[in-house]
PDB file with one MODEL, atoms N, CA, C and O in Angstrom:
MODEL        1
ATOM      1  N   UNK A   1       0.842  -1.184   0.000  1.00  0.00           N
ATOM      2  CA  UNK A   1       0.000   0.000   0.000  1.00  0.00           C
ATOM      3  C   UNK A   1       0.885   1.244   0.000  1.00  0.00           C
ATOM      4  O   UNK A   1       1.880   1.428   0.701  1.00  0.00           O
ATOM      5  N   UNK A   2       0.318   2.119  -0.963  1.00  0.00           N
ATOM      6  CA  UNK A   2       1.426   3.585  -0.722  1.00  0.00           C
ATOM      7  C   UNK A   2       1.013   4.190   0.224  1.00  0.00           C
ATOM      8  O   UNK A   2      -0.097   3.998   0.722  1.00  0.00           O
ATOM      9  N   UNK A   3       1.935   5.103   0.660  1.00  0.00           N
ATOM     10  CA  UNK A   3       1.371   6.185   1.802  1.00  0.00           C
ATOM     11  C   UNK A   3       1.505   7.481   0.909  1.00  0.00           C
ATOM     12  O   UNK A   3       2.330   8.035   0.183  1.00  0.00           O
ATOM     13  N   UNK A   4       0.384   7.626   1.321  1.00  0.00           N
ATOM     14  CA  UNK A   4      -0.264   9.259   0.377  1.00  0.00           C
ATOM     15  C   UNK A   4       0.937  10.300   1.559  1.00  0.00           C
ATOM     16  O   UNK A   4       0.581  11.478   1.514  1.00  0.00           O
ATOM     17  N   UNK A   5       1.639  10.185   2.100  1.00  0.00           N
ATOM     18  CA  UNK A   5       2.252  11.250   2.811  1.00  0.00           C
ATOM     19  C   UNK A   5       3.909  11.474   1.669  1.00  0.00           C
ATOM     20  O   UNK A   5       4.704  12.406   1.543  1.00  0.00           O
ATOM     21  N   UNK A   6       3.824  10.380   1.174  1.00  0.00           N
ATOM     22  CA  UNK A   6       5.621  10.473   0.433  1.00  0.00           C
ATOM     23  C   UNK A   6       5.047  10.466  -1.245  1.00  0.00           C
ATOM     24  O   UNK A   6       4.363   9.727  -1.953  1.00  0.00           O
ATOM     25  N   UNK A   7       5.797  11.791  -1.380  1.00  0.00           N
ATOM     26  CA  UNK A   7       5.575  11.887  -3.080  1.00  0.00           C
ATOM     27  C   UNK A   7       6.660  11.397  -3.583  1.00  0.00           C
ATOM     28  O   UNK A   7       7.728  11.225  -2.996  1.00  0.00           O
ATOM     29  N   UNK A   8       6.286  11.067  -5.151  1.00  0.00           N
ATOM     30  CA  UNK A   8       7.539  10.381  -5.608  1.00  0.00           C
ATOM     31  C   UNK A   8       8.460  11.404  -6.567  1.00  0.00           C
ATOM     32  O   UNK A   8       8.014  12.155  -7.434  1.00  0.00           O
ATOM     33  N   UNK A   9       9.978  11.218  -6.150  1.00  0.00           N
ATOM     34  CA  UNK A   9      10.620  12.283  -6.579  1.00  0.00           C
ATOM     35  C   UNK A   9      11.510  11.640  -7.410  1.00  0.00           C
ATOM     36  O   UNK A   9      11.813  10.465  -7.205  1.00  0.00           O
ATOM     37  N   UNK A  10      11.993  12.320  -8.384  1.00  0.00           N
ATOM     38  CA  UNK A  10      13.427  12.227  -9.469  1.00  0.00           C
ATOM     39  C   UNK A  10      14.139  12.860  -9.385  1.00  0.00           C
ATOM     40  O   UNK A  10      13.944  13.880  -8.724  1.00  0.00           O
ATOM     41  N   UNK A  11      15.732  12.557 -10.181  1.00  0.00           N
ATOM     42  CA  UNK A  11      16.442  13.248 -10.110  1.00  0.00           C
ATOM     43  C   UNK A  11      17.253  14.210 -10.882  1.00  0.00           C
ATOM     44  O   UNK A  11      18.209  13.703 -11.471  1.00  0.00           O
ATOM     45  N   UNK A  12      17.061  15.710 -11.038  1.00  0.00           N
ATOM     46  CA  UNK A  12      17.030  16.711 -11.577  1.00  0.00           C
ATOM     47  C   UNK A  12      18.235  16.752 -12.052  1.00  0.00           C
ATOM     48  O   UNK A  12      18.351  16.606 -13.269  1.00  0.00           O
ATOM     49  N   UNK A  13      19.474  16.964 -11.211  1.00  0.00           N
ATOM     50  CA  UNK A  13      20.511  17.385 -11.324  1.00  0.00           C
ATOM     51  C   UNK A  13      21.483  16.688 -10.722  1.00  0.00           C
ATOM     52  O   UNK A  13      21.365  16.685  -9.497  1.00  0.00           O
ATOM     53  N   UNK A  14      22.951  15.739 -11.394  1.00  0.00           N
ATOM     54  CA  UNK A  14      23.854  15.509 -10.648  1.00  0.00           C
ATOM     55  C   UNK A  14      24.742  16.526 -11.132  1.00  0.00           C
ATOM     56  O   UNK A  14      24.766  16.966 -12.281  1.00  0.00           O
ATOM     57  N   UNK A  15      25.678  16.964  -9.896  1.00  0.00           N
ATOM     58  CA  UNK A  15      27.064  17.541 -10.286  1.00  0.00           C
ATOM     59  C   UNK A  15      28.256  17.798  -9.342  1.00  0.00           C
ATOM     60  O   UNK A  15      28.041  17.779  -8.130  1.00  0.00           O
ATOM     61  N   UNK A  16      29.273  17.992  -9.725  1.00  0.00           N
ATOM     62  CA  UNK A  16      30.080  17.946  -8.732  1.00  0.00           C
ATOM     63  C   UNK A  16      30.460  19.490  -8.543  1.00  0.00           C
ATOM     64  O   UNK A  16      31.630  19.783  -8.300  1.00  0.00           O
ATOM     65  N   UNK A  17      29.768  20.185  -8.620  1.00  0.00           N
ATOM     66  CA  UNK A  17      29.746  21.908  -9.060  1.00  0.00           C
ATOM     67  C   UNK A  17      29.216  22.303  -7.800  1.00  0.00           C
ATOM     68  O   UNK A  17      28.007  22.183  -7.603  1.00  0.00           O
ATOM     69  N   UNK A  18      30.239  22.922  -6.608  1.00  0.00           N
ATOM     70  CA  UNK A  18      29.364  22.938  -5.659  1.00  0.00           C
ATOM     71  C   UNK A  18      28.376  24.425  -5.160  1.00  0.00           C
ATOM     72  O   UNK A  18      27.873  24.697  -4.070  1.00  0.00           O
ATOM     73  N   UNK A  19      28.378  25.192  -6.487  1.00  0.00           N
ATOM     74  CA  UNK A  19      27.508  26.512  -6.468  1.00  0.00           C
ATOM     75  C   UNK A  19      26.129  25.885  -7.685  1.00  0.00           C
ATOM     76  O   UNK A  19      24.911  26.067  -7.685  1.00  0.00           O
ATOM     77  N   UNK A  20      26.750  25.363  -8.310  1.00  0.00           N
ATOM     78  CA  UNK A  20      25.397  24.808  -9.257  1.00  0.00           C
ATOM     79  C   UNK A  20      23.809  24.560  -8.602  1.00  0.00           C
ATOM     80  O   UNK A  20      22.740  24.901  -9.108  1.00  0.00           O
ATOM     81  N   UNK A  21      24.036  23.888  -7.375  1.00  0.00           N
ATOM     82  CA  UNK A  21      22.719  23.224  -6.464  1.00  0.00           C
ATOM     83  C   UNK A  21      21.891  24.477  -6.313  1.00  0.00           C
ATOM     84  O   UNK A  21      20.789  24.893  -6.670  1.00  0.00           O
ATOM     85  N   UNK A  22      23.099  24.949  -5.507  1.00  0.00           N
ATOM     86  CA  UNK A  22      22.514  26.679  -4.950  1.00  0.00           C
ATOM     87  C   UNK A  22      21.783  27.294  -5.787  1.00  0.00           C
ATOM     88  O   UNK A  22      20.766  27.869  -5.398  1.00  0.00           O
ATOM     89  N   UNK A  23      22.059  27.295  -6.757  1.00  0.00           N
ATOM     90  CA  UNK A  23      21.438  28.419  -8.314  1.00  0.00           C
ATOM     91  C   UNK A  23      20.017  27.553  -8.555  1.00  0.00           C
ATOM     92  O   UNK A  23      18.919  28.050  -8.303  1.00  0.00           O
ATOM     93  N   UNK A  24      20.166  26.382  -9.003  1.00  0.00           N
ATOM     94  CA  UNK A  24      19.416  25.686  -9.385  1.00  0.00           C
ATOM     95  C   UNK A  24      18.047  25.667  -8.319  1.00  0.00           C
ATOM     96  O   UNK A  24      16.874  25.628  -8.689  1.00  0.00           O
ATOM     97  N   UNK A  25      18.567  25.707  -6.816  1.00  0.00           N
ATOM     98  CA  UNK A  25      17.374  25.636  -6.275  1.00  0.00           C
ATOM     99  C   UNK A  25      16.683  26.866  -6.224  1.00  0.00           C
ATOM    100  O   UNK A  25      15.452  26.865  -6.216  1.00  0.00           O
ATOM    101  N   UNK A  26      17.519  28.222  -6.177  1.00  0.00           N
ATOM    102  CA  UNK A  26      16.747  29.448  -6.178  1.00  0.00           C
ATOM    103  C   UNK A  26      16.154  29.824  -6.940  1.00  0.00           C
ATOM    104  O   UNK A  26      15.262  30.662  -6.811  1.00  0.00           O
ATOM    105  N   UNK A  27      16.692  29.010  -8.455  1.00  0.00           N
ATOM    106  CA  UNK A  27      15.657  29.364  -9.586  1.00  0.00           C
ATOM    107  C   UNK A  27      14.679  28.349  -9.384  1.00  0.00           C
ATOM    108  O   UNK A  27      13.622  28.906  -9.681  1.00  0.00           O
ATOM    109  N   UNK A  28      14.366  26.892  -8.967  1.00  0.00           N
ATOM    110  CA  UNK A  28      13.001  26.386  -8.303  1.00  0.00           C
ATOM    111  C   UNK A  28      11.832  26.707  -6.973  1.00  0.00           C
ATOM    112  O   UNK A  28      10.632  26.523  -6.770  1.00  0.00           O
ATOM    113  N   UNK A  29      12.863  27.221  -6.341  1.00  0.00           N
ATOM    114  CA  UNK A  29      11.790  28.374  -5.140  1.00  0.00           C
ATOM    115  C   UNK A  29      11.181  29.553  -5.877  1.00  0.00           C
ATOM    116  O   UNK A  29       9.994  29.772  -5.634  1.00  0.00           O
ATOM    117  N   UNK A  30      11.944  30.526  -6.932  1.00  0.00           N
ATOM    118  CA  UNK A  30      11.364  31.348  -7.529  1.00  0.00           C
ATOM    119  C   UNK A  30      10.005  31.060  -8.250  1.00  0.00           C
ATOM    120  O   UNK A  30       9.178  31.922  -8.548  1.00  0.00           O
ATOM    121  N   UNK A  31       9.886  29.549  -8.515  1.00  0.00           N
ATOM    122  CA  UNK A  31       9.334  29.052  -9.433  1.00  0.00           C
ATOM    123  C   UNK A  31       7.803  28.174  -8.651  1.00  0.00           C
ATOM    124  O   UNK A  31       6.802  27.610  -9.094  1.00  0.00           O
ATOM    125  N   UNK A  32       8.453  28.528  -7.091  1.00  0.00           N
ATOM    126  CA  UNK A  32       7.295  27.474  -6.257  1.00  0.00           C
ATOM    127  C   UNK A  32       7.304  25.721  -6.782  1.00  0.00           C
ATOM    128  O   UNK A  32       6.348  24.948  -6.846  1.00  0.00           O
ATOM    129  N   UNK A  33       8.959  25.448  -7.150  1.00  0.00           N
ATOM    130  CA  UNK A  33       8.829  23.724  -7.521  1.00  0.00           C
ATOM    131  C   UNK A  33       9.392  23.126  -6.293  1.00  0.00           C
ATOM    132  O   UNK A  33      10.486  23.636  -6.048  1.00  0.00           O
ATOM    133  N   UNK A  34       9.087  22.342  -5.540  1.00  0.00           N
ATOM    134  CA  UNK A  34       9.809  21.869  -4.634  1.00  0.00           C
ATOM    135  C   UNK A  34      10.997  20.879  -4.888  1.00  0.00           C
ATOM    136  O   UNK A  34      10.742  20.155  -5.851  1.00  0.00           O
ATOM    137  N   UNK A  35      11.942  20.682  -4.448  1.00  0.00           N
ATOM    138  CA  UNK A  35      13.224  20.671  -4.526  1.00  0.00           C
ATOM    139  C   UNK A  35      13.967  19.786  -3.336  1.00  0.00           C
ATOM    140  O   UNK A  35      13.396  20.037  -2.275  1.00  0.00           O
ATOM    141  N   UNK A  36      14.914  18.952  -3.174  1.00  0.00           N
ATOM    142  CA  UNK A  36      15.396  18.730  -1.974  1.00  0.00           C
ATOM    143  C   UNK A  36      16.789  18.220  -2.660  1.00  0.00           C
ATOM    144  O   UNK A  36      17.033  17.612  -3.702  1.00  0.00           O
ATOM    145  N   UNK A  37      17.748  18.846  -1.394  1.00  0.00           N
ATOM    146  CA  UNK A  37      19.168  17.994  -1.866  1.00  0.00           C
ATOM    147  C   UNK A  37      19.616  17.188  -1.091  1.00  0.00           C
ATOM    148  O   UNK A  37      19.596  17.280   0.136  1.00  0.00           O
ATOM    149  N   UNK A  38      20.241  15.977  -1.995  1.00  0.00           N
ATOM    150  CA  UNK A  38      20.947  14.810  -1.484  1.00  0.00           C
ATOM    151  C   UNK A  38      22.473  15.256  -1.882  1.00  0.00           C
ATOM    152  O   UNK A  38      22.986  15.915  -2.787  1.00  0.00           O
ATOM    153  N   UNK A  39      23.030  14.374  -0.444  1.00  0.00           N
ATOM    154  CA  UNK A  39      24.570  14.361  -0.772  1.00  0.00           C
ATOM    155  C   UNK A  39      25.143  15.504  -0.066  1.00  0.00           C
ATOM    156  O   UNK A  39      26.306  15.312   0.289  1.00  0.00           O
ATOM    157  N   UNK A  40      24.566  16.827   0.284  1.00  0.00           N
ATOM    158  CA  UNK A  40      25.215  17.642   0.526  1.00  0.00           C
ATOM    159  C   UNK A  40      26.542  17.672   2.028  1.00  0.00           C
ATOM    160  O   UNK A  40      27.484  18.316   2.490  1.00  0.00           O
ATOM    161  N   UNK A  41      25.890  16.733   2.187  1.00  0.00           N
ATOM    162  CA  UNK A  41      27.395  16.400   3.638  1.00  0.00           C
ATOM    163  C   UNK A  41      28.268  15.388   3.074  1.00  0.00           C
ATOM    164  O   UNK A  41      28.788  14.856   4.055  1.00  0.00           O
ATOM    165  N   UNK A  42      28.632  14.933   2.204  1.00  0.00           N
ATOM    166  CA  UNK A  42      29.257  14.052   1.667  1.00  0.00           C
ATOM    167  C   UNK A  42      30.739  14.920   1.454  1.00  0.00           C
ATOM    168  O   UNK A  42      31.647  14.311   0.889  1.00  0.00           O
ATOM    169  N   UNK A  43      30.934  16.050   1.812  1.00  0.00           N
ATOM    170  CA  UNK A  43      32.760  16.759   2.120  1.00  0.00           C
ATOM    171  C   UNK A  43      32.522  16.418   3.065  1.00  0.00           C
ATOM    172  O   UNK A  43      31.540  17.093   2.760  1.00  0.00           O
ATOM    173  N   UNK A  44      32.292  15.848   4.462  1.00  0.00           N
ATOM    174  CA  UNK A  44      33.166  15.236   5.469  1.00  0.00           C
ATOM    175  C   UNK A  44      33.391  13.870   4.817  1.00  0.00           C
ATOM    176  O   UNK A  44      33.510  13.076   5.750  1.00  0.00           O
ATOM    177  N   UNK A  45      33.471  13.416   3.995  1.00  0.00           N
ATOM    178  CA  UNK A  45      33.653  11.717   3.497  1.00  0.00           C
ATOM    179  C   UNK A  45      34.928  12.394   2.808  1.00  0.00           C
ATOM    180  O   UNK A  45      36.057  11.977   3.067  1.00  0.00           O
ATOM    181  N   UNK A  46      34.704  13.475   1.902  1.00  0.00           N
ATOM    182  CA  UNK A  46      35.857  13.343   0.507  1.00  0.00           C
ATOM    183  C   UNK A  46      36.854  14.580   1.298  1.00  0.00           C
ATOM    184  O   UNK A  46      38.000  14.184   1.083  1.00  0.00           O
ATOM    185  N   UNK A  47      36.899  15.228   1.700  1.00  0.00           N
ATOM    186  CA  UNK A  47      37.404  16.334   2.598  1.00  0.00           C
ATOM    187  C   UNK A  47      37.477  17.345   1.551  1.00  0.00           C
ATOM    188  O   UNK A  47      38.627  17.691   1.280  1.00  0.00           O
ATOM    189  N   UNK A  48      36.488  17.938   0.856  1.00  0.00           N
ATOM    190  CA  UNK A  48      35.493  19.215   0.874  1.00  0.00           C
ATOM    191  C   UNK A  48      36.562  19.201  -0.108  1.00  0.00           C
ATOM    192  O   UNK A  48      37.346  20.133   0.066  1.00  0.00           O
ATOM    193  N   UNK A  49      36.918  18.242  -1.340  1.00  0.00           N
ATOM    194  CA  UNK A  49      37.841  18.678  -2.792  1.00  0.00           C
ATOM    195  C   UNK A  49      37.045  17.855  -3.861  1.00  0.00           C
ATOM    196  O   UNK A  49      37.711  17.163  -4.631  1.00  0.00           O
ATOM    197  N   UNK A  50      35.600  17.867  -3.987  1.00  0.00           N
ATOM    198  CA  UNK A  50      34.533  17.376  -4.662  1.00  0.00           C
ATOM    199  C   UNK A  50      34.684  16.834  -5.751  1.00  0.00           C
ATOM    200  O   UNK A  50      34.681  17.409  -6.840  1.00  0.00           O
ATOM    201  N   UNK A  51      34.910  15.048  -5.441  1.00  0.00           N
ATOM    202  CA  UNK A  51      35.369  14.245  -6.189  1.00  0.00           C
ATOM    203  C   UNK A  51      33.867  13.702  -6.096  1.00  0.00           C
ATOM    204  O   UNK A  51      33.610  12.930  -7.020  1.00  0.00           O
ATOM    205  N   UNK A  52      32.691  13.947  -5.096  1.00  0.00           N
ATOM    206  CA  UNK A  52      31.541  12.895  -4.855  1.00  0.00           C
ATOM    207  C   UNK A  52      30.636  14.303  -5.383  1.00  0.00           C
ATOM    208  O   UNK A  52      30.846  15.469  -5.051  1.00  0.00           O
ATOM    209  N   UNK A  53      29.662  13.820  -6.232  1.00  0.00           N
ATOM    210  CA  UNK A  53      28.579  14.439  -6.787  1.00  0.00           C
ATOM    211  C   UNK A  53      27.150  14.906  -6.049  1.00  0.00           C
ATOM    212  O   UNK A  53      26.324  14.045  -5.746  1.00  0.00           O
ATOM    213  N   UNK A  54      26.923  16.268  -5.791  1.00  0.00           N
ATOM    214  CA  UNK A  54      25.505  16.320  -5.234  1.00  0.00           C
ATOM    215  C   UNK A  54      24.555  16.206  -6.065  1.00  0.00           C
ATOM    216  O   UNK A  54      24.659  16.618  -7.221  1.00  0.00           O
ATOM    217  N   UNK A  55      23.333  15.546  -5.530  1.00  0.00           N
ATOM    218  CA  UNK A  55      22.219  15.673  -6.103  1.00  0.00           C
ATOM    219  C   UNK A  55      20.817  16.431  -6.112  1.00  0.00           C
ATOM    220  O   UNK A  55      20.534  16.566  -4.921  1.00  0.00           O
ATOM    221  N   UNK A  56      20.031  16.866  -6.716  1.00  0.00           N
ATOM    222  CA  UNK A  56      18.833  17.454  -6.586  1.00  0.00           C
ATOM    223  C   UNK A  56      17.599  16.754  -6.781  1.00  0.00           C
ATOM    224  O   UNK A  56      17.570  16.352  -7.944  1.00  0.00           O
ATOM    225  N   UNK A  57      16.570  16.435  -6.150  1.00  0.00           N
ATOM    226  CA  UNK A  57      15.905  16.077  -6.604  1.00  0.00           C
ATOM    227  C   UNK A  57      14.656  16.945  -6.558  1.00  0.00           C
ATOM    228  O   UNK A  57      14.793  17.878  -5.766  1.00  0.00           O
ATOM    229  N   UNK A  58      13.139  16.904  -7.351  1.00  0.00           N
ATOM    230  CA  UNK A  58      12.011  17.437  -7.780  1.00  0.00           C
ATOM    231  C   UNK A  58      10.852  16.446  -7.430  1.00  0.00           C
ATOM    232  O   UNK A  58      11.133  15.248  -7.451  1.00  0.00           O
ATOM    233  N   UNK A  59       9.925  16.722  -7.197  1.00  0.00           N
ATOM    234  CA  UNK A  59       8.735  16.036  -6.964  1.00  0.00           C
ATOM    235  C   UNK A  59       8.422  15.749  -9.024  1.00  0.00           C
ATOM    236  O   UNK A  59       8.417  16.601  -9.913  1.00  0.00           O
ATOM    237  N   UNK A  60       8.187  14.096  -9.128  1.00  0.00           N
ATOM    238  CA  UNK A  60       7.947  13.325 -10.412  1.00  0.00           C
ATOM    239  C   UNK A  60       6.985  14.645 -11.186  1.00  0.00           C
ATOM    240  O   UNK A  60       7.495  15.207 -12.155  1.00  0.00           O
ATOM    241  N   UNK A  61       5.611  15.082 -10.707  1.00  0.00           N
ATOM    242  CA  UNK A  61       4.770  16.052 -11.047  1.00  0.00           C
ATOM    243  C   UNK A  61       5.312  16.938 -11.657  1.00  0.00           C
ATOM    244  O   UNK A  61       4.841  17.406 -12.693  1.00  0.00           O
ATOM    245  N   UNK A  62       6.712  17.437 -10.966  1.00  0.00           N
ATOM    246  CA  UNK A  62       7.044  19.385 -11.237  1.00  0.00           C
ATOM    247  C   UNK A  62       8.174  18.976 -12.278  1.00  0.00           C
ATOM    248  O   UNK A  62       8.620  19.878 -12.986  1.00  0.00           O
ATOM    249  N   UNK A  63       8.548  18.007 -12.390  1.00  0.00           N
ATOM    250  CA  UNK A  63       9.905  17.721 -13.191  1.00  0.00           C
ATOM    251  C   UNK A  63       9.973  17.816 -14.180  1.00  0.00           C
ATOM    252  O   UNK A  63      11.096  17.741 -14.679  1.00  0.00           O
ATOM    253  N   UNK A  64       8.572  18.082 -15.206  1.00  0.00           N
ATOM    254  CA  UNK A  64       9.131  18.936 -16.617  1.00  0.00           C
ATOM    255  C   UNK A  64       9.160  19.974 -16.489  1.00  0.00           C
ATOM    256  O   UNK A  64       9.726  20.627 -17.365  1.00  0.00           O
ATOM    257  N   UNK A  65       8.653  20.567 -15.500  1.00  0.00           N
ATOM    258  CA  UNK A  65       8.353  21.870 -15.449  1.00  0.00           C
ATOM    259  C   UNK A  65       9.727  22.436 -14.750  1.00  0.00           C
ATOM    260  O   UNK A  65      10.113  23.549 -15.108  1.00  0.00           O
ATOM    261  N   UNK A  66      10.326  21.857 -13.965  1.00  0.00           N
ATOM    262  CA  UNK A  66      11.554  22.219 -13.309  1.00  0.00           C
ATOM    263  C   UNK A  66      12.595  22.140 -14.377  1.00  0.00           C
ATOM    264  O   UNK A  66      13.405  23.056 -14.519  1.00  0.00           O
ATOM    265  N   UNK A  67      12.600  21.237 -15.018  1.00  0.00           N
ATOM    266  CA  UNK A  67      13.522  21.186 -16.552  1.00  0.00           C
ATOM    267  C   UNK A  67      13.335  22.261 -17.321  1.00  0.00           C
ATOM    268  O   UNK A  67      14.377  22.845 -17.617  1.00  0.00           O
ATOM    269  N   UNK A  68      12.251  22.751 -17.778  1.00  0.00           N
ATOM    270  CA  UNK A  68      12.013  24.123 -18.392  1.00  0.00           C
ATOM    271  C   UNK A  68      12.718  25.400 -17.924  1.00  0.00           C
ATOM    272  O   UNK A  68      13.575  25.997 -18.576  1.00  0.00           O
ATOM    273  N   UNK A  69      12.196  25.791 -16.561  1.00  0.00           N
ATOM    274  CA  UNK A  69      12.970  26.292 -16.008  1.00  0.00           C
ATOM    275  C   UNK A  69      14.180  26.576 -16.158  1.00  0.00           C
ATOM    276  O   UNK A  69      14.609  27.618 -16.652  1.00  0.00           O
ATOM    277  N   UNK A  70      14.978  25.433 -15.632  1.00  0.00           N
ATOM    278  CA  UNK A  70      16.815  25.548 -16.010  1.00  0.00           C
ATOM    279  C   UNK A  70      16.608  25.877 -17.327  1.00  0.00           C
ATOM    280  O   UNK A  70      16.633  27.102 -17.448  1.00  0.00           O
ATOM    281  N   UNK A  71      16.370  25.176 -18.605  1.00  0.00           N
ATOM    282  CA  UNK A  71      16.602  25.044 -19.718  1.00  0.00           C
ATOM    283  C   UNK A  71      16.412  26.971 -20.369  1.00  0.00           C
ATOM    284  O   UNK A  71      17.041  27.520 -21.274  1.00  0.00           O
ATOM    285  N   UNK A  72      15.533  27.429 -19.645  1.00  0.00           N
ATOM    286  CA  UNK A  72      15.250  29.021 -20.032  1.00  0.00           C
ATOM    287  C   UNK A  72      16.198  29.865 -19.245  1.00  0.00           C
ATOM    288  O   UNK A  72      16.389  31.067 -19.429  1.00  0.00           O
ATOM    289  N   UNK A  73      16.696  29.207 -18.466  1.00  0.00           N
ATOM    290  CA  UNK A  73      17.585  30.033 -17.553  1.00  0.00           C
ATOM    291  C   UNK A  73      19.264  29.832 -17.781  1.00  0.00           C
ATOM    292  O   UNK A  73      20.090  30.332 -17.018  1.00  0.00           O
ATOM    293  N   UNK A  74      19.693  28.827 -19.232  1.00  0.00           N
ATOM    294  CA  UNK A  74      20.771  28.148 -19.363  1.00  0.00           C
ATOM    295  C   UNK A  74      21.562  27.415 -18.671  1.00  0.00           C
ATOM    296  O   UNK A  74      22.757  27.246 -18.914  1.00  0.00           O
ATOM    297  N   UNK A  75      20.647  26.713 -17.347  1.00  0.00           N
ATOM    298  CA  UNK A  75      21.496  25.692 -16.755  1.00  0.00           C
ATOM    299  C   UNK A  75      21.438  24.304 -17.656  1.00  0.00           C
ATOM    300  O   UNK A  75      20.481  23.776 -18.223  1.00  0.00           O
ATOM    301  N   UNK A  76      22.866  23.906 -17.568  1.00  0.00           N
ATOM    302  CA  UNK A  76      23.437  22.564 -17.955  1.00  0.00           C
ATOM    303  C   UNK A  76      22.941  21.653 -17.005  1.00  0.00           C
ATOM    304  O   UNK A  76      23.140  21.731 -15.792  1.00  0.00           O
ATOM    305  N   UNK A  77      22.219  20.692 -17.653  1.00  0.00           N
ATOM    306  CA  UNK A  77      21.313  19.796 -15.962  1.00  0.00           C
ATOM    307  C   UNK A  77      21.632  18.770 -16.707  1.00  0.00           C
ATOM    308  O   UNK A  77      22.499  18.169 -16.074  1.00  0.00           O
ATOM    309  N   UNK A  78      21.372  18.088 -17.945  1.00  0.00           N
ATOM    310  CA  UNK A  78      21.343  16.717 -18.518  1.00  0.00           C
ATOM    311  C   UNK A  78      21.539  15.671 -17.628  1.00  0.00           C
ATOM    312  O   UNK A  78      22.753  15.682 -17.425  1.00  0.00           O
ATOM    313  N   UNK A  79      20.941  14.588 -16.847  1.00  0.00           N
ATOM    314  CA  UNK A  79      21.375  13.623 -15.633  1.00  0.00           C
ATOM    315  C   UNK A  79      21.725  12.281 -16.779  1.00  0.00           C
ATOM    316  O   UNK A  79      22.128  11.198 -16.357  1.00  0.00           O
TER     317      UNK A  79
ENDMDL
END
C-alpha cells in the first residue's frame, strides 16, 4: 500500500559543481517547484575537494516543469 504522505521524486541534477545546487534551487523556489538535496554532507567523506557528486531532486509532477525552467535560464542539468 502507498502512503499518500511520500511523493515520488526524481532526479534533476547531478554535479560535482558545488555553487550549481545553490542556483538551481533558487531558480526552483522562484518558481514554487519543490526541490530537496541529497549528498550535501558528503565533504566530510571526501574532505570538501569534490570528487563525490551532489544531487537534486524534484517532486515526479514538477519535473518537466523544473527542466524548463533551467533550460530558459541556461542551466546545464542533462542527468
Amino acid at each position: 500500500m502507498r502512503c499518500p504522505y511520500i511523493l515520488p521524486m526524481e532526479e534533476l541534477l547531478r554535479t560535482n559543481d558545488i555553487t550549481l545546487v545553490p542556483l538551481v534551487k533558487t531558480l526552483l523556489d522562484a518558481e514554487g517547484i519543490d526541490s530537496f538535496e541529497l549528498d550535501v554532507n558528503m565533504s566530510v567523506l571526501e574532505g570538501s575537494i569534490g570528487i563525490l557528486p551532489r544531487r537534486l531532486m524534484v517532486r515526479t509532477d514538477q519535473a518537466d516543469r523544473a527542466r524548463r525552467v533551467l533550460r530558459m535560464n541556461g542551466v546545464r542539468f542533462e542527468v
